[in-house]
N, C-alpha and C positions, 0 to 999 in steps of 0.2 A: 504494500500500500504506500501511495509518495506520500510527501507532507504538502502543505498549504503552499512550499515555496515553488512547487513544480508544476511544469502543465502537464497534460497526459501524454501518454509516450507518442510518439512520431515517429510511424513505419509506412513502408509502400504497403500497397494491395500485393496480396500473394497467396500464394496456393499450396504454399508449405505445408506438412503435416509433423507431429512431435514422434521420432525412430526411438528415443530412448537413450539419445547421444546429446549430450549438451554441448560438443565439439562439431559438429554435424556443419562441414561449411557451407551450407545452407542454411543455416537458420537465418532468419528475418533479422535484420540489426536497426535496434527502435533508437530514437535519441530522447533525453528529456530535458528539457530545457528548463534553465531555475527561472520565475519569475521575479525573486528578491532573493537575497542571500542569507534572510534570518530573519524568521515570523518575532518581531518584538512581542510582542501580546503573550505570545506564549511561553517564550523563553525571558523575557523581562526583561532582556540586555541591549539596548541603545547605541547604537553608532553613527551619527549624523553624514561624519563627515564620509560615507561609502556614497552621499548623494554628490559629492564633490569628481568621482572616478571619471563619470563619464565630460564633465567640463576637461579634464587634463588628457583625455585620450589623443593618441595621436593618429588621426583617419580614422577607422575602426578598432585601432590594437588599443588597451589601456594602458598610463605608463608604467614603465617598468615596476617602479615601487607600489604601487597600486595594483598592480597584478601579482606581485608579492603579499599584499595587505589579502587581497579576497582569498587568497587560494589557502593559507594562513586561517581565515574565518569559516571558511570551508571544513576545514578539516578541522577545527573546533568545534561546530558546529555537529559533527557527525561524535565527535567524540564524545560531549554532554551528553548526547541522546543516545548514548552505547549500541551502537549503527556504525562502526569508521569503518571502513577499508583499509590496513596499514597501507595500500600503495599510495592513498594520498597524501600521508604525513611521507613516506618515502620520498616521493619528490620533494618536498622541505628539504628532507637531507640533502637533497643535490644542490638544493639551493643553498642552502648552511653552508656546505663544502665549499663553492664557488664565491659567496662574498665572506668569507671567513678574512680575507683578509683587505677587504675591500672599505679602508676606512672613511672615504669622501660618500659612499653609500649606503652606510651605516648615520653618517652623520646628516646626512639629509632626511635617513628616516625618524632621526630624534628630532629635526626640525618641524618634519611634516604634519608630524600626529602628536595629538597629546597624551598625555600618559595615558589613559584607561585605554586608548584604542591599541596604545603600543602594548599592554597588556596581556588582553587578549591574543596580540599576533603572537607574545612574546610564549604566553602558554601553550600556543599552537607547535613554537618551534620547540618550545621544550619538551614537548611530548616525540618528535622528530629527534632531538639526540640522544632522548633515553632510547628509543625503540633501537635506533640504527645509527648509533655511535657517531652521531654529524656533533662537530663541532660545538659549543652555545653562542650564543647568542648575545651581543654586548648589553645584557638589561636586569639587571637586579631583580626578581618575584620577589614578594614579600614574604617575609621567614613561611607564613604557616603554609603557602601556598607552596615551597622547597619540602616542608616537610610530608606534606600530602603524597610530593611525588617520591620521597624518601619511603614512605608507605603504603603508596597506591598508584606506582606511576604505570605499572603494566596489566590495574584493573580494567579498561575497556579492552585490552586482549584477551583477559582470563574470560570477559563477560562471553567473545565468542563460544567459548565452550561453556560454562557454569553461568548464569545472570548475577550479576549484582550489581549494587547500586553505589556503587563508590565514587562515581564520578559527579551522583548527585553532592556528595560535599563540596567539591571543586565548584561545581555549578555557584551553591548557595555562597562562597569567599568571594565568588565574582560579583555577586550585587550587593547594594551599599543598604538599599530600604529594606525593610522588615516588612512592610506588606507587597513588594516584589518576592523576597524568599518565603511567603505564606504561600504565595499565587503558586512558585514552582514545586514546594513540597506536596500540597493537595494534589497538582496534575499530573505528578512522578510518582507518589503512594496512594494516594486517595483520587482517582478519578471520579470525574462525576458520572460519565458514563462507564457504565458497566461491563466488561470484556466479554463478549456474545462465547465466548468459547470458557467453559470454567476453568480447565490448564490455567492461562491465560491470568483469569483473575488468583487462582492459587499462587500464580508467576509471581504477582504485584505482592503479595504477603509476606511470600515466603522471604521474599528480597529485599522486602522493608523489614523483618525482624531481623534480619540478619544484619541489616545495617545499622538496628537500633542496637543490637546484641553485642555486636564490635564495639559502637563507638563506647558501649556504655562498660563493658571492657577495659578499655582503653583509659577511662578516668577515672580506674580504681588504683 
């Protein structure tokens, strides 16, 4: 199922049928196109200046740093919502590697953005050199958010196989208001709608006890 920020997939007409090969080079290849890069409402997290991208584009391409910033919010974004693909933070790594030592591009990106935005990219890239050994990143996290990844940096991979909800901590260090981290805890534990499959809703229990189970572990 996409999210809100997608349209529906886009494929030709075809006459394909499913052989039982997900390799099969014939299958149909859909594309889906984002229409925004991060439903606020739901995720609660703010970034104004993403409306600025397309003023600095040059022809159709966006600039460099800017295309650095989205793909960055991209792969945060998946990672909140325990959904990533590691190839996406993979490419960060290449990118880490290549401006590693790139300091007039590094310096423009502290000029560009202000903190919080840098933030976010900055947790993006840090999830990119825990995974796959890239370089960090010239940006300070804030202690508890180093410590998080000190104890929870390879939970959205563990989630591929087991669920859990560790990244909802990360989520809630990232917003400032209390009735933004109200909004995210009900829609991550307590949804309002009801998971049509009981699996599903058993999923959403078992993985908030287990997160209350830890944390409350943790401050004994």
């Amino acid at each position: 199922e996409l999210s809100r920020e997608h349209t529906p997939p886009l494929v030709r007409p075809f006459t394909w049928e499913w052989r039982g090969d997900w390799y099969d080079p014939d299958l149909p290849i859909s594309l889906e196109l984002h229409t925004t890069i991060w439903d606020s409402q739901r995720d609660r997290i703010r970034f104004p200046e993403v409306k600025t991208f397309w003023d600095r584009r040059q022809g159709q391409q966006l600039d460099p740093h800017d295309i650095v910033a989205f793909a960055a919010l991209h792969g945060l974004r998946h990672t909140l919502r325990n959904n990533i693909k590691p190839a996406s933070l993979y490419e960060l790594s290449v990118l880490l590697r290549r401006l590693a030592r790139d300091e007039a591009w590094w310096a423009e990106w502290n000029h560009r953005y202000d903190y919080d935005f840098r933030l976010l990219q900055a947790v993006a890239f840090r999830f990119a050199s825990e995974w796959f050994d890239a370089p960090r990143a010239p940006f300070e996290l804030p202690p508890q958010i180093e410590q998080w990844f000190d104890q929870a940096g390879w939970s959205p991979i563990d989630a591929l196989f087991e669920p859990n909800k560790e990244t909802l901590r990360l989520h809630l260090m990232l917003l400032r208001r209390w009735r933004d981290r109200a909004h995210v805890i009900q829609d991550r534990l307590l949804p309002l709608k009801i998971p049509h499959e009981k699996g599903r809703a058993r999923h959403h229990l078992e993985t908030a006890l287990k997160l209350l189970l830890k944390k409350s572990h943790r401050s004994r």
